[in-house]
C-alpha positions as CSV (number, residue, x, y, z in Angstrom):
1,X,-13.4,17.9,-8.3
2,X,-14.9,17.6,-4.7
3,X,-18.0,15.8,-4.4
4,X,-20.3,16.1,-1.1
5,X,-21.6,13.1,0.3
6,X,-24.6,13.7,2.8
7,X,-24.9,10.3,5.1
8,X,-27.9,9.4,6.9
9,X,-27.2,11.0,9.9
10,X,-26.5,14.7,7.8
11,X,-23.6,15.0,8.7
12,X,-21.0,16.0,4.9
13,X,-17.9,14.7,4.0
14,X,-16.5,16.3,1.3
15,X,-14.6,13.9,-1.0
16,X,-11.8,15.2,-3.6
17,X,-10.4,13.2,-6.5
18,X,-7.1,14.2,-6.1
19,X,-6.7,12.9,-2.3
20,X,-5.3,9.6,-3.3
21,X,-1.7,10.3,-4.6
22,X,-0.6,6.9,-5.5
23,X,-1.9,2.8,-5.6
24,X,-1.1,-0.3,-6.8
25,X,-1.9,-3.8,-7.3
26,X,1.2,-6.3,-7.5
27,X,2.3,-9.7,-7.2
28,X,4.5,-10.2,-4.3
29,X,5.4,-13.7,-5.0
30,X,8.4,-15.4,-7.0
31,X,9.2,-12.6,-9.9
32,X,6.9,-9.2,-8.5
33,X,5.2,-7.9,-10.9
34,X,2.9,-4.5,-10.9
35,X,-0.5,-5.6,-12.4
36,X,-2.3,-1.9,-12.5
37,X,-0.9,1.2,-11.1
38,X,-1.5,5.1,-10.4
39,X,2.0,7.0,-10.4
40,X,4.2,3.9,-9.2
41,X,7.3,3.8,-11.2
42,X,8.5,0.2,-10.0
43,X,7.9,-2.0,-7.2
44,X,11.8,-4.1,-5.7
45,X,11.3,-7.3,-4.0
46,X,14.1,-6.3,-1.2
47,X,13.7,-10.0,0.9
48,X,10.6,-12.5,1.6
49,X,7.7,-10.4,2.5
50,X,9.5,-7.0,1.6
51,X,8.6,-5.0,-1.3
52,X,10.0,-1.5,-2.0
53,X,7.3,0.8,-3.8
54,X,8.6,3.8,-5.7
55,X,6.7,6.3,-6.9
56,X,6.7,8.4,-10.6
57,X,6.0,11.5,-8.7
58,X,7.4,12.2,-6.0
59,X,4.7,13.3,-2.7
60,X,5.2,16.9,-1.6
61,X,6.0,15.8,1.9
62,X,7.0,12.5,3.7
63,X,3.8,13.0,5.9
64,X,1.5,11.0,3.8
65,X,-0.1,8.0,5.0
66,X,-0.7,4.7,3.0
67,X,-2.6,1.4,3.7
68,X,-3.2,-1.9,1.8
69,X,-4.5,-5.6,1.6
70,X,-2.3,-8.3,0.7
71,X,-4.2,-12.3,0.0
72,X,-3.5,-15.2,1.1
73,X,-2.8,-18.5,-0.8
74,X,-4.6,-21.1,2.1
75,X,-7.0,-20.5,4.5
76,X,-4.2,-21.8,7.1
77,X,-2.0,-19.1,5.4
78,X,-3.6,-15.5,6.7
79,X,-1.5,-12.2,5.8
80,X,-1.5,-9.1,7.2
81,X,-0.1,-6.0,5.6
82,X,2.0,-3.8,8.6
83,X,4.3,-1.1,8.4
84,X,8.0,-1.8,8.7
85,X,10.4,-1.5,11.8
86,X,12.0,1.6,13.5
87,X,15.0,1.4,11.1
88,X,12.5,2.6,8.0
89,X,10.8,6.3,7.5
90,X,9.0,7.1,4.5
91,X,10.7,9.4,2.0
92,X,8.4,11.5,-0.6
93,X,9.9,8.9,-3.1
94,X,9.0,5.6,-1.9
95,X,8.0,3.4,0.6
96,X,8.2,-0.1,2.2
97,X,5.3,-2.7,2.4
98,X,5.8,-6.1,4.6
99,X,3.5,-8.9,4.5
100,X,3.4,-11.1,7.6
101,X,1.5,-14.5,8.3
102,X,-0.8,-13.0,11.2
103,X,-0.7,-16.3,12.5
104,X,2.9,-16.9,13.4
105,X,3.9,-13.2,12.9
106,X,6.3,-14.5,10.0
107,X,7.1,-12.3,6.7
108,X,5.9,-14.5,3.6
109,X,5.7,-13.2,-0.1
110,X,1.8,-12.6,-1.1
111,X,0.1,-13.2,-4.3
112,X,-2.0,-10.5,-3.9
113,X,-0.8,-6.9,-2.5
114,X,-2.6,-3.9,-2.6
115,X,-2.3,-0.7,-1.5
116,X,-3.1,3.4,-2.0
117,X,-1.3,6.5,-0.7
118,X,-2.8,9.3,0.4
119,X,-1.3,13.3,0.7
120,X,-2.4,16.1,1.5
């Protein structure tokens, strides 16, 4: 289904259902744990602030894009979600989050990470 969405400057944006591929909400601290998903098979804790998403389905190219949130447990304790390093590309079976203290640009584990995956 594609809905229309008519803004207030009349210009359309057509919205489908079926443009997010994949999501996730997870703990990223101590033992991970997925708390609700859409087509995620398993999430690996692969080092402090490093968290391996797979996905049920695979995507039907490696040319999707993703984004996310992750929480933080202080207010001196910001997080940032980022992409990983050169040494990573994203395969159509599963992908690499990182959260990073924004502050001192350090990898911590979050309490709170959530992301969605979109493909075309």
């Amino acid at each position: 289904m594609v809905s229309i969405i008519r803004g207030s400057d009349n210009f359309d944006s057509s919205i489908s259902e079926e443009s997010t591929k994949a999501w996730v909400n997870f703990n990223g601290q101590g033992t991970v744990a997925i708390r609700d998903d859409e087509n995620v098979s398993s999430i690996s804790d692969i080092g402090t602030g490093n968290t391996m998403v797979s996905f049920s389905s695979n995507m039907s190219s490696s040319n999707y894009i993703w984004n996310g949130n992750s929480s933080f447990t202080s207010a001196n304790t910001p997080y940032m979600l980022c992409s990983v390093g050169s040494n990573y590309t994203l395969s159509t079976s599963q992908f690499q989050i990182n959260t990073v203290n924004s502050t001192v640009v350090q990898a911590l584990d979050s309490p709170l990470v959530m992301t969605h995956v979109t493909n075309s």
